[in-house]
C-alpha positions as CSV (number, residue, x, y, z in Angstrom):
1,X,108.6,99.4,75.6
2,X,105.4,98.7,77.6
3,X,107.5,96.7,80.6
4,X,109.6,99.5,80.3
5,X,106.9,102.1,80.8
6,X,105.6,100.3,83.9
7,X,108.5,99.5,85.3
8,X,109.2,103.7,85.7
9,X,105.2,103.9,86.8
10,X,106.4,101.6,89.7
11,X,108.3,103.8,91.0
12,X,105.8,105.9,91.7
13,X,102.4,103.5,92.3
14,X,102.9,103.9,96.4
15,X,103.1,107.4,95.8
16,X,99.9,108.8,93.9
17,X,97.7,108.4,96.9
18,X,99.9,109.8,99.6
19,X,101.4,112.5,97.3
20,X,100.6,112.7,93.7
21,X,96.5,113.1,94.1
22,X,96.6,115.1,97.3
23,X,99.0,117.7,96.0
24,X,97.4,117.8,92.6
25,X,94.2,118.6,94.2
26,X,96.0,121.1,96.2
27,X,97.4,122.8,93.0
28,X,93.5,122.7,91.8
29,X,92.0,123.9,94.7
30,X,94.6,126.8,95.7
31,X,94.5,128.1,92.2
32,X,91.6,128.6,89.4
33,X,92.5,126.3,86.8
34,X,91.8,127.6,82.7
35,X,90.8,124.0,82.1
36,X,91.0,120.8,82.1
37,X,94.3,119.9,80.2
38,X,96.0,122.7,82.7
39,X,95.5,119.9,85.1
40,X,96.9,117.7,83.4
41,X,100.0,119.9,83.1
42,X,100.0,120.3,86.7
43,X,99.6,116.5,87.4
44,X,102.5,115.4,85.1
45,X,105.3,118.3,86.3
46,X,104.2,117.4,89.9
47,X,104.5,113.5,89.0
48,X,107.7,114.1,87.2
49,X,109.3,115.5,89.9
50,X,108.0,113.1,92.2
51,X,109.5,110.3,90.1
52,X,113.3,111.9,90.3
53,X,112.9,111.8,94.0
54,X,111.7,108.5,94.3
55,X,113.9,107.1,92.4
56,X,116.6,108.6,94.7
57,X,115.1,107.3,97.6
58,X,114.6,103.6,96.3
59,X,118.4,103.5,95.1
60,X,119.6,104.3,98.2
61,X,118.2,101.5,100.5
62,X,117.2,98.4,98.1
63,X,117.5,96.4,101.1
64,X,114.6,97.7,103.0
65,X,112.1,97.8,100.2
66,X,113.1,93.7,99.9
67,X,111.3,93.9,103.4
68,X,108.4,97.1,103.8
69,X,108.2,97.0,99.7
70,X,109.1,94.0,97.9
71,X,107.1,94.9,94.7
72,X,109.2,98.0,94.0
73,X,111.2,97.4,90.8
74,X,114.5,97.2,92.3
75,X,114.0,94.3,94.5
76,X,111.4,92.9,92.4
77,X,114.4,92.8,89.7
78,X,112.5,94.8,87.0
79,X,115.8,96.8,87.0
80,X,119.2,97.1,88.7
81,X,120.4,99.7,90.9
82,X,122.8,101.3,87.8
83,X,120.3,101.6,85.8
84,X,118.2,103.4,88.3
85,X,120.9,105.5,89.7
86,X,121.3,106.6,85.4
87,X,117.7,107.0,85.2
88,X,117.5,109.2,88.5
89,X,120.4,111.8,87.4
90,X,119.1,111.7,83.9
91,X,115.7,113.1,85.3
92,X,117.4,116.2,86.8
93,X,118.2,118.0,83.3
94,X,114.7,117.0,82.3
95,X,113.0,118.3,85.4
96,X,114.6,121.8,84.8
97,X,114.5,121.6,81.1
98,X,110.4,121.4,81.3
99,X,109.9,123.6,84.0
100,X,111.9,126.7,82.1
101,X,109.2,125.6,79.3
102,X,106.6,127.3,82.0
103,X,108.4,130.0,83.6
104,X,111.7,130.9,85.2
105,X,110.3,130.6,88.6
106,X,108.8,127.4,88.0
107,X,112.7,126.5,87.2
108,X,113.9,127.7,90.4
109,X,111.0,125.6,92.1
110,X,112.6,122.7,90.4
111,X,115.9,123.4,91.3
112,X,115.0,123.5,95.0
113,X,113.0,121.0,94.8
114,X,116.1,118.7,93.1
115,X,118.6,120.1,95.9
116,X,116.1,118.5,99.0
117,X,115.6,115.7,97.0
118,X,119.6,115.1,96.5
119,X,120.1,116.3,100.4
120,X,117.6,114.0,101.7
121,X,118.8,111.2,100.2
122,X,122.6,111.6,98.7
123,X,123.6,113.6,101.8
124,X,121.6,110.8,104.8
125,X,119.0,113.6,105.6
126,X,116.5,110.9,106.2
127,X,118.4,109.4,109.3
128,X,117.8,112.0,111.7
129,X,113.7,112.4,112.7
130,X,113.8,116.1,112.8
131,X,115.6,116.7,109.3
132,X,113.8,113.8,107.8
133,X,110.5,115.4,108.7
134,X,111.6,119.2,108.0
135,X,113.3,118.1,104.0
136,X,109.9,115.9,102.9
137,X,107.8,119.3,104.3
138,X,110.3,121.2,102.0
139,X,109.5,118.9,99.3
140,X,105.8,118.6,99.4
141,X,105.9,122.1,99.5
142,X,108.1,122.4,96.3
143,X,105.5,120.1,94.8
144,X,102.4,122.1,95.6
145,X,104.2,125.5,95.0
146,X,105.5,124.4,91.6
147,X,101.3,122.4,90.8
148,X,100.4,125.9,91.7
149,X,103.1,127.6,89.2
150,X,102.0,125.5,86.4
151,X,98.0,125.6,87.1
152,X,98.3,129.4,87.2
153,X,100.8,131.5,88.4
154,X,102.5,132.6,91.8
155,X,99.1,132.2,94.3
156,X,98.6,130.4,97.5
157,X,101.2,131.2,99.2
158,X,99.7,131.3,102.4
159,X,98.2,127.5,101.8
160,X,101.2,126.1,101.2
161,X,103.1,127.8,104.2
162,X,100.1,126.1,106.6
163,X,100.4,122.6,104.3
164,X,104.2,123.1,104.7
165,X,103.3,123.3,108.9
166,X,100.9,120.3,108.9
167,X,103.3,117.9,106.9
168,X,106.5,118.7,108.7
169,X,104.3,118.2,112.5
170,X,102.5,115.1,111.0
171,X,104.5,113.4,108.0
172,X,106.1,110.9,110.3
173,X,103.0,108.9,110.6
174,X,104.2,107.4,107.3
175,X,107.4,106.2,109.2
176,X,105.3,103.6,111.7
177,X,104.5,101.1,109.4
178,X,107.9,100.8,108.4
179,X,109.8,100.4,111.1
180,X,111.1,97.6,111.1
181,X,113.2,98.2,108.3
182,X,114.5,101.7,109.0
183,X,115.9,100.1,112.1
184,X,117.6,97.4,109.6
185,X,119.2,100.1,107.4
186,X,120.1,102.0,110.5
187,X,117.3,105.2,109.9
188,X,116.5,107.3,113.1
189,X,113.0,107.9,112.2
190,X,110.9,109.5,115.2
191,X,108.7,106.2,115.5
192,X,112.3,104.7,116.2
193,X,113.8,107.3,118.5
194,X,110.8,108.0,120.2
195,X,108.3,105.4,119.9
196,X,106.1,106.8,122.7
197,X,106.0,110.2,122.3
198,X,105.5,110.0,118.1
199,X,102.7,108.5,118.4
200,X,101.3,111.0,121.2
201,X,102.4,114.2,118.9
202,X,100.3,112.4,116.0
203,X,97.3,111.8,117.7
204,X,97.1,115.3,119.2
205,X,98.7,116.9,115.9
206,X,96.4,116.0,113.5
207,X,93.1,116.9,115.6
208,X,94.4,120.2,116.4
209,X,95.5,120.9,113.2
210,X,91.8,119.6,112.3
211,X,90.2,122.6,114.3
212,X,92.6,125.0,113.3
213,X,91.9,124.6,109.6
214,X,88.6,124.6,109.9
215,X,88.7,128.0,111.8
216,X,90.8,129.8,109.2
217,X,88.8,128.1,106.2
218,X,85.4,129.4,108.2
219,X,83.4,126.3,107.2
220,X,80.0,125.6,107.9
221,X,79.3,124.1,110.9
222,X,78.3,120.7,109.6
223,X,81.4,120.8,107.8
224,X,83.3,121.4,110.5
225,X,81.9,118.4,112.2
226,X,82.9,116.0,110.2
227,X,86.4,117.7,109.3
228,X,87.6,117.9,112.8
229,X,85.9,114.7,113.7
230,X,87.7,112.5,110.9
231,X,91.3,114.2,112.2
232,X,90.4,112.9,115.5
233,X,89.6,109.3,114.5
234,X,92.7,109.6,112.2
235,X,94.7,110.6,115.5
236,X,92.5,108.0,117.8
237,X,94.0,105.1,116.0
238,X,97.2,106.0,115.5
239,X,97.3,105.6,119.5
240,X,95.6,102.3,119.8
241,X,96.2,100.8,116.7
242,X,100.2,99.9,116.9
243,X,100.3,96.5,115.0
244,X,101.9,96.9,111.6
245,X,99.0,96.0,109.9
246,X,96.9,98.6,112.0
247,X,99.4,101.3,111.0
248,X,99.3,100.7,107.2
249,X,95.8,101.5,107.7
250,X,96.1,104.3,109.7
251,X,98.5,105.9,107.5
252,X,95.8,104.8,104.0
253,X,93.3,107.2,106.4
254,X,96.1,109.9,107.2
255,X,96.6,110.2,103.2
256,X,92.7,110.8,103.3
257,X,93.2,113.7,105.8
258,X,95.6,114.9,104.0
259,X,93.6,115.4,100.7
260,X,91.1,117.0,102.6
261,X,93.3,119.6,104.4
């Protein structure tokens, strides 16, 4: 039962710092939490769904995990691609099922958060930059609408539109460390398509962004500083760092930004 157990946790270990933690801590911070086991709630429906969709992703392109991933369960051989793809679809009436629990528009935040997940990867819209970038915006935002849902109720709308703006201008930083296999299985990622320009709109996007947040949140001037100094490193070395090494570190400080946009 234990191997079991892990095997599913897997699944999700690249994920908790570049998506589980920093939209958790979204949920917390956009909406007063009544205690401490609320976020718990909030971390497990956002982890939940986060599981169904990377399941979806991982059964879809085994082959390139064997090269950016090989310590994913699939091509580690902790489990086979059937009884993934059983596991993934039997995670979508479970999804829904706990999310009524909450509320019915926590259920429709499911829902919408299932049909990206299912477009994105049943229906290829991960091969094209612009879609890939614009569906895992729409997803993160599902995320941190539905942590928000469960934490409290229907607030932060407005921080979740601008997190929905900074993820689909900047997510494809977590594209250029794994190039090399997208080309393989034949994904357009914009690292791929425009390997010049990608890494130009991520060091200026994630600086201006910097400033921009910092003006709307009105912080403090020391704050400021180092906010808008850290997006600028973050965006530096994205444009002189281009080794593939270099840019799994880059994208390990970009989840950092992230966290604390």
């Amino acid at each position: 039962m234990f191997a079991k157990l892990y095997t599913i946790f897997l699944f999700t270990r690249s994920d908790i710092r570049t998506a589980l933690i920093p939209v958790t801590l979204f949920a917390a911070a956009a909406a007063p939490l009544s205690g401490p086991l609320r976020l718990l709630d909030t971390m497990f429906w956002i982890w939940l769904h986060l599981l169904q969709s990377t399941i979806a992703n991982q059964i879809k392109a085994p082959e390139e995990d064997k090269i950016n991933k090989p310590s994913r369960p699939i091509p580690a051989g902790r489990i086979t691609v059937h009884d993934a793809t059983v596991l993934r679809w039997a995670l979508v009436p479970i999804c829904l099922a706990y999310s009524t629990l909450y509320s019915v528009q926590l259920a429709c935040v499911s829902f919408s958060m299932l049909l990206f997940s299912a477009w994105y990867n049943e229906h290829d819209g991960d091969k094209e930059p612009l879609s890939k970038n614009l569906l895992t915006a729409c997803m993160y935002g599902s995320l941190e609408m539905g942590g928000i849902l469960v934490a409290v109720g229907p607030t932060g709308l407005v921080a979740t539109g601008l997190m929905f703006a900074v993820f689909s201008s900047t997510l494809h930083a977590q594209d250029f460390k794994d190039v090399d296999g997208d080309r393989q299985t034949g994904r357009r990622t914009f690292p791929i398509a425009y390997p010049v320009m990608s890494r130009i709109a991520i060091g200026l996007a994630i600086p201006l962004w910097s400033v921009l947040l910092a003006l709307l949140w009105e912080l403090d001037i020391l704050s400021a500083t180092a906010f808008v100094a850290y997006g600028c490193y973050v965006g530096t070395r994205f444009m002189l760092h281009r080794s593939v090494q270099g840019d799994k570190r880059s994208c390990e400080y970009y989840s950092v930004s992230i966290i604390t946009l």
